[in-house]
N, C-alpha and C positions, 0 to 999 in steps of 0.2 A: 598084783598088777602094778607094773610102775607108772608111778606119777609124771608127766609129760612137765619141763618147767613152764611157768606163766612168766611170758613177756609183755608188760605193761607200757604202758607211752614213755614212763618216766626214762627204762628202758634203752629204748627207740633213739631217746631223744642223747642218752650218754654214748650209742654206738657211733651214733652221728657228729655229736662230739667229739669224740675220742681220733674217728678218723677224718675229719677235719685237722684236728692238733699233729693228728701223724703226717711225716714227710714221704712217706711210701706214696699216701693218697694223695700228697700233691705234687708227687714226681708222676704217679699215673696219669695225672689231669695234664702235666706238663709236658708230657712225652707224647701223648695223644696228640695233645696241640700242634706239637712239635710237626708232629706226622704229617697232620691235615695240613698243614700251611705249607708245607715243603713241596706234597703232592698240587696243593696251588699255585704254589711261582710256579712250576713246573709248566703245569698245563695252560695259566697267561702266555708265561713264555711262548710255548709253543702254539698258542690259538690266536695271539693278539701281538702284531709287529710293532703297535704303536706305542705299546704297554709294558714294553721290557723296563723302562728304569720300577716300574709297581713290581714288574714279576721279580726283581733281584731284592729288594725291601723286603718280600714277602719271605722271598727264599733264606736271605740273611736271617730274619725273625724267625722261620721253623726252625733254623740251627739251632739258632741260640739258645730255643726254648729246650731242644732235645737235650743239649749241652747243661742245660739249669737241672733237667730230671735226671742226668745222671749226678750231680754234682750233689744235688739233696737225698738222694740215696743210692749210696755208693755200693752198700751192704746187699741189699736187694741186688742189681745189678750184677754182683759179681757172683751170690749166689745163683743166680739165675743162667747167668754165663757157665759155671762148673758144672750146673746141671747138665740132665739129658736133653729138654726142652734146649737148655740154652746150649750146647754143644749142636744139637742139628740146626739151628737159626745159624751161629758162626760158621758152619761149616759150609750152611748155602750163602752166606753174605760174601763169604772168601771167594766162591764159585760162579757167584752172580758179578763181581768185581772182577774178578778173573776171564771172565767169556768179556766184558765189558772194555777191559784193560789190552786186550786180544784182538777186540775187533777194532779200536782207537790205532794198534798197532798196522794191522793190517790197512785200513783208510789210508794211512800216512804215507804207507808203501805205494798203495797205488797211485796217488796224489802224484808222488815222487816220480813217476813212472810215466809220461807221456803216452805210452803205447794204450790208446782203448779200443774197446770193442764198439760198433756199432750195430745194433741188432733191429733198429726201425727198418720198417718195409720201404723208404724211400731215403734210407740213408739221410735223413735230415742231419745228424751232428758231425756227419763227416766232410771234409772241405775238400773240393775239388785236385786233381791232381796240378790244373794250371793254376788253380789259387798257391798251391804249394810252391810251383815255380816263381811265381811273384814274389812270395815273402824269402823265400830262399834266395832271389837277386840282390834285395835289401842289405844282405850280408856280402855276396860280389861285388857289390858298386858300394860299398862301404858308407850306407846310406841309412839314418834311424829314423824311425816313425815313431812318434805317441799320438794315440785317440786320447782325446778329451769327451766324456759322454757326459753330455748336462741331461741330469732325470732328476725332476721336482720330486720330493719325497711325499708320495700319498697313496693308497693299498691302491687304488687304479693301474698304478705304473708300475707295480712291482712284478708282475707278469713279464710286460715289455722289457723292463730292467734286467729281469733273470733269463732271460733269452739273448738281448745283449751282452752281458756278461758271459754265458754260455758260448758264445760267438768271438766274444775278445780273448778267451782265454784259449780257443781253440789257434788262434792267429798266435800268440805269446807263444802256445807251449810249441809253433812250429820255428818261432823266428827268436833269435836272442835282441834282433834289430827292431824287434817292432813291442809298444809299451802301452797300458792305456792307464786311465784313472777315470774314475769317476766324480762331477762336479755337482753341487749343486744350486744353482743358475739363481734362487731367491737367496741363499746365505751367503752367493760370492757373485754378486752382483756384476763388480766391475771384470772378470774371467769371463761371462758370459757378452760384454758390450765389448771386450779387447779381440773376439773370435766372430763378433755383428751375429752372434747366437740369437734370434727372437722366437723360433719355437720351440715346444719340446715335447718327447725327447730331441735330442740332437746328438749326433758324432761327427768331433772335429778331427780332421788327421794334417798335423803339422809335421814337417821334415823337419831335418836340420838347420836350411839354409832360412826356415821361419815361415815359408810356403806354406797354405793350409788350404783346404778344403773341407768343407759341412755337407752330412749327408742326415734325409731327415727316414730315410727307409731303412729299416732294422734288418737289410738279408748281407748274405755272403757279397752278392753282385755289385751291391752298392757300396759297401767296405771296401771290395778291391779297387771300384770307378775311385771311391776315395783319397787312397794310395796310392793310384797312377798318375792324381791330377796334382796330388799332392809334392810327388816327388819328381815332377815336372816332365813327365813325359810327353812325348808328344800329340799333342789334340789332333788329332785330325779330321778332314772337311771331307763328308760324303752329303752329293749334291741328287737332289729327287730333279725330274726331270716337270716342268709345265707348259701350259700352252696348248695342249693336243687333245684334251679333255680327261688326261693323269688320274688316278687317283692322287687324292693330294690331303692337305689338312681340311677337319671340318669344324673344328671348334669352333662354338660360338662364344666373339669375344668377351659379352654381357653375362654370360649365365655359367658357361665353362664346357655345355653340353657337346656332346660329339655326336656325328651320324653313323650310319651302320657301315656306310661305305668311305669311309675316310682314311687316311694313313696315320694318324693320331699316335695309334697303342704303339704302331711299327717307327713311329720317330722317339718317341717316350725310350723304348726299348734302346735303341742306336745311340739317343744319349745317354745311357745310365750305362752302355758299353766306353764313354768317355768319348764319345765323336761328334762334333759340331756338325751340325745339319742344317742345309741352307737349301731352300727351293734354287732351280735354275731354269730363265725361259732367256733360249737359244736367239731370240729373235730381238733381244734385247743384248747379251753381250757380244753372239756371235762367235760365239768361241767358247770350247769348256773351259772352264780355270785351269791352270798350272798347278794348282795346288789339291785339284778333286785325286783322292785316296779312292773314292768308286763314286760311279755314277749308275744310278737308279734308273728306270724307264715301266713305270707301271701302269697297266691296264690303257696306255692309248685307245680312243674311241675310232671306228672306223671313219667319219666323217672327218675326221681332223688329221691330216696327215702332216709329213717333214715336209719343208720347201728346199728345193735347190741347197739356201744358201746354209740349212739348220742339216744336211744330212754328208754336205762337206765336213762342218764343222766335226760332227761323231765319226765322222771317216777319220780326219786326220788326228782325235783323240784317242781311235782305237789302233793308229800306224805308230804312233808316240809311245806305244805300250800300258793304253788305260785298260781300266778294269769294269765292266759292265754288269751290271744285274737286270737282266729283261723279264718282267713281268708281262706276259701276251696272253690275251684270251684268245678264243678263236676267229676265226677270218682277223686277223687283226687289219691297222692299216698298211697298206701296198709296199708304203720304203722304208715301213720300220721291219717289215715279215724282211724286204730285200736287204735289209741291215746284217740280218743274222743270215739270211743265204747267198751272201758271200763268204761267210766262212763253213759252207755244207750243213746250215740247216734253215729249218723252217716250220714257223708252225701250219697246222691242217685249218682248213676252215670248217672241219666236221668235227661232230661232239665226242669226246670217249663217252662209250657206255661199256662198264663191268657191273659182270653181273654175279661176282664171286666175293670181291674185298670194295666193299660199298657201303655207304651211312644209311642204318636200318631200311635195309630195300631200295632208295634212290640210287639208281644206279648210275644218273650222270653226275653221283658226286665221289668218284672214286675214295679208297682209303687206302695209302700206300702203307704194309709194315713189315717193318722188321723180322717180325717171324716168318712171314711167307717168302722173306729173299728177295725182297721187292729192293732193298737200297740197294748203293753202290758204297764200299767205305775202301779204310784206306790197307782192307786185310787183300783186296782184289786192286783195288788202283792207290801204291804210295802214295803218298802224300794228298790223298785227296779224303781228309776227314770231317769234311761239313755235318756227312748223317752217323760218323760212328757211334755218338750217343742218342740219337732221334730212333725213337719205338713206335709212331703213328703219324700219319698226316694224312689232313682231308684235302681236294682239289674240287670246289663246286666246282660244276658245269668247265669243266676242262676240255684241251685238243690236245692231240698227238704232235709231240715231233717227229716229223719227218728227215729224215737223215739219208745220205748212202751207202752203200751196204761198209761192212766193218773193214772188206778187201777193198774198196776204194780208198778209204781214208790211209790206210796201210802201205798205198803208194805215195802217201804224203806226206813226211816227214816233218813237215814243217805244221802241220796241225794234226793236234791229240783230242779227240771227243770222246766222251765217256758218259756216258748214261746213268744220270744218279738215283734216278727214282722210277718205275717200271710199274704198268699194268699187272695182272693176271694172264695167263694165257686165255681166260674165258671173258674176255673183253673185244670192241668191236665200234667200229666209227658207226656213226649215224645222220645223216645230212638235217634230217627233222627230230629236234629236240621232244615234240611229243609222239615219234617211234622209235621207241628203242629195243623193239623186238630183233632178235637175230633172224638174219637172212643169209641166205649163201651168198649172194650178191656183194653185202656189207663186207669190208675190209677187216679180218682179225687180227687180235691181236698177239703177245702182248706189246707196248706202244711206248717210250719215255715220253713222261709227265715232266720231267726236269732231266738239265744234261751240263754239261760243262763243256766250255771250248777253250783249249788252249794253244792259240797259233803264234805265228813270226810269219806267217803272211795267206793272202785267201785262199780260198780252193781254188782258183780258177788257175795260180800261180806255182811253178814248176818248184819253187825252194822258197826260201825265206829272204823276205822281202822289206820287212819291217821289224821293230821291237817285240817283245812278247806279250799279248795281249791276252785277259781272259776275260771269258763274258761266262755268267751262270745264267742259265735261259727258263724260266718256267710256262707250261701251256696254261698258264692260268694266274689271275692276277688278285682276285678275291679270297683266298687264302689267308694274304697278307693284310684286307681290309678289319677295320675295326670289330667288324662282325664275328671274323672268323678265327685273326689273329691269335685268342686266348686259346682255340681248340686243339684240346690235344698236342701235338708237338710242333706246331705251325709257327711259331713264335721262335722256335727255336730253330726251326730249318732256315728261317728267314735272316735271322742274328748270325746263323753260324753263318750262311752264305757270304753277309758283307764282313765278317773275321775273316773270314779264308781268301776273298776277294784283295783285303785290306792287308792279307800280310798278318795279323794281332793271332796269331795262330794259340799265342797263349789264353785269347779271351772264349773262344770257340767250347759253348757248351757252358761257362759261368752263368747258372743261370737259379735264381730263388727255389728254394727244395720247397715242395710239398707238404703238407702237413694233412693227411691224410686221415678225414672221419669216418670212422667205421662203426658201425651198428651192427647191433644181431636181429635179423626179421625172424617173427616167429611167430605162430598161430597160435589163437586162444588157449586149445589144448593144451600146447608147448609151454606157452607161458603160465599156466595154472600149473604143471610139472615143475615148471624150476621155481613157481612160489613156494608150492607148500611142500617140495622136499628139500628147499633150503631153510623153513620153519622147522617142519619137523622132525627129519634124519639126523642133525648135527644133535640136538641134547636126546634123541631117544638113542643116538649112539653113546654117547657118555655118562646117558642113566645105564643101560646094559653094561657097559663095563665098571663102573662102579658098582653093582652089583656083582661084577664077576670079582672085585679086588675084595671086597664086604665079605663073598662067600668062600676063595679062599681065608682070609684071616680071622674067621670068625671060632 
């Protein structure tokens, strides 16, 4: 029987020895080290932005050390490299460096490469086709833009910042004339007082000629209002109508608050389209301006009508070739309804009620869409593309326009009416707002909710008489209010109306992309399924196959 040897402490204590004194054992300690610290810059790096000068210290130091454990045993190392062990590590190091070196390759390309994909369900990263036109004029008119964005460096803003950035490189990669940089407003103090920069974030946009404009809203819309005002386009003056009991502004000066019924969001909007916006009461200048680009008229109250001398003055601003937006609910008042039927229309003093395209069952609050063929765009009337990009709009408590038939207008040359936004055929006036049951008596539909006039002179008038006027008419004027404004596409039917009114054909549709939350709703059951088959399928399938790879090579 053989003797097994006896290892004593004394032993123990010279193995330990021995490899201490060896440089294998402290290339192994060193390489390890090496390891671990490497994989820690690493992951600073990447978890902590504020930490990168630690994470390169750290990184520098695993080198070094890996670099110290090959240097103290060189012997090892190379043995270990001719081996089999070491031949399959080099072979995957070259492989893993290879797919690495490949995919850096490829980045670079697409980098280089302007043309991307957008595959968001609201197109968030793609820029409008009239922002396109914008930055492409830049280049026509031989005109350079730089953005200055001052962003305080702190993890808060770095969101905002990459979203910004995200936004400015999409402008770059369209225009060679347009540039940005980023500042930051605490390290370069005096940059941020030379631009009167006091909050932040902030985007400055300066021309050439040293012109500049600051925007404090991080969208598309407000980048291009940026560059419009920047590069000294022309501002123009759209005048709200008062006096008649209007919807008008409701802010309260002290607090900032708004009412549900006020035109607030809808001025807000008007100005970040770049148009200076001025109340106007008729009874005080007596005259539109010369310089009103459109004139507004919303929600008049029945009790407050025009006087003689305020419905001359609209007469001869719509003979001069003004531009009108009428906001009307139903029965409006007498000579603002006889405003618009002089040029063949009018609104009803009865309610629409549909009872097919309507907001959850309310049926006197119709919902005009796109998909039902309800708009008017400009694939059926050129050039009239207010609603070519509008997919929903509500009209509370709306009236019908009233018009004459399509062969009367037909022998009138001198005025084009086009019906922009339409009922359901399963719609129907109603004189009392609480019946809106259908009758055969009741007038059916389907009925314009909104229309367009384009004349050179009235209906009553054999030919053209005057300049060319257009007015956009809606049966409803709460739409536009504070309330409703945000809802669904109402904001935007409203903005495009006064672009198309105004002429800015390029602004028509600029308007902040969505950013759209979506959840998964799912029942108890549902969610007990995808807990515990995403615990336990993914490793009982990789113990199975390791088992299946164990029992062939075994």
């Amino acid at each position: 029987m053989a003797l097994q040897p006896q290892i004593n402490d004394d032993s123990y204590a010279e193995i330990i020895l021995s490899s201490i004194k060896s440089p294998n054992f402290w290339s192994l300690i060193l390489g390890f080290a090496g390891i671990v610290a490497v994989i820690l810059g690493g992951s600073i790096n990447l978890a902590f932005a504020d930490l990168k000068d630690l994470s390169l210290w750290v990184l520098l130091a695993g080198t070094g050390l890996i670099f110290l454990a090959l240097v103290l045993s060189p012997r090892a190392v190379a043995m270990f490299l001719v081996g089999r062990k070491g031949r399959y590590g080099v072979n995957m190091a070259i492989m893993t460096l290879a797919f690495f070196v490949i995919l850096l390759i490829v980045n670079f390309l697409m980098y280089q490469n302007p043309n991307r994909i957008d595959v968001t369900a609201t197109r968030v990263f793609t820029l409008s086709e009239q922002t396109y036109g914008i930055l492409d004029n830049l280049s026509k008119d031989n005109q350079s833009v730089h953005a200055y964005a001052f962003f305080v460096s702190s993890a808060s803003s770095n969101s905002q910042r990459q979203s910004a950035e995200d936004l400015l490189n999409e402008f770059n990669r369209r225009s060679n004339n347009f540039s940005f940089s980023f500042v930051d407003p605490e390290l370069n103090r005096s940059e941020a007082l030379r631009y009167n920069v006091t909050t932040y974030p902030s985007i400055v946009f300066e021309a050439d000629d040293g012109k500049f404009e600051g925007v404090t809203l991080l969208t598309e819309q407000d980048f291009v209002t940026g560059i419009l005002i920047a590069t000294g386009t022309e501002q123009k003056v759209i005048y709200y109508l008062t006096g008649h009991g209007e919807t008008s502004v409701s802010r309260d000066p002290m607090t900032g608050a708004i009412g549900l019924e006020g035109l607030d969001l809808a001025i807000e909007g008007m100005q970040r389209d770049n148009y200076f916006v001025m109340p106007l009461n008729l009874k005080q200048f007596e005259a539109v301006p010369s310089d009103a680009a459109v004139l507004i008229i919303a929600g008049p109250k029945g009790n407050k009508d025009l006087d003689e001398a305020e419905l001359t003055a609209l007469l001869k601003y719509i003979r001069d070739g003004g531009r009108i937006l009428m906001l009307l609910d139903p029965n409006p008042p007498i000579k603002f309804n006889g405003l618009a039927a002089l040029y063949g229309i009018a609104i009803s003093s009865e309610h629409v009620v549909d009872a097919v395209s309507n907001v959850s069952g309310a049926m006197l609050t119709p919902m005009v869409q796109k998909a039902n063929g309800q708009f008017t765009t400009s694939n059926s009337a050129p050039g009239l593309t207010i609603a070519d990009d509008i997919s929903v709009t509500i009209f509370p408590d709306s009236a019908a326009i009233l018009s004459p038939s399509a062969e009367e207008f037909a022998l009138r040359d001198h005025i084009k009416f086009t019906p922009l936004g339409m009922t359901t055929p399963a719609s129907w006036l109603t004189k009392d707002p609480e019946d809106v049951a259908y009758s055969s008596e009741k007038q059916q539909g389907p009925f314009p909710i909104s229309a367009v006039v384009e004349a050179t002179g009235m209906y009553t008038d054999l030919g053209a008489t005057h300049q060319l006027a257009k007015i956009v008419l809606f049966s409803d004027s709460d739409f536009a209010s504070n309330k409703y404004f945000a809802s669904m596409d109402n904001s935007d039917i409203f903005l495009n109306s006064i672009n198309w009114l105004a002429e800015d054909f390029e602004l028509i549709s600029i308007r902040p992309k969505l950013l759209p939350y979506r959840e998964l709703v799912v029942n108890s059951r549902e969610r007990d399924f995808i807990k515990w088959s995403s615990w336990t399928l993914p490793p009982t399938f990789m113990l199975f196959m390791a088992l299946v790879v164990w029992w062939r090579r075994r």
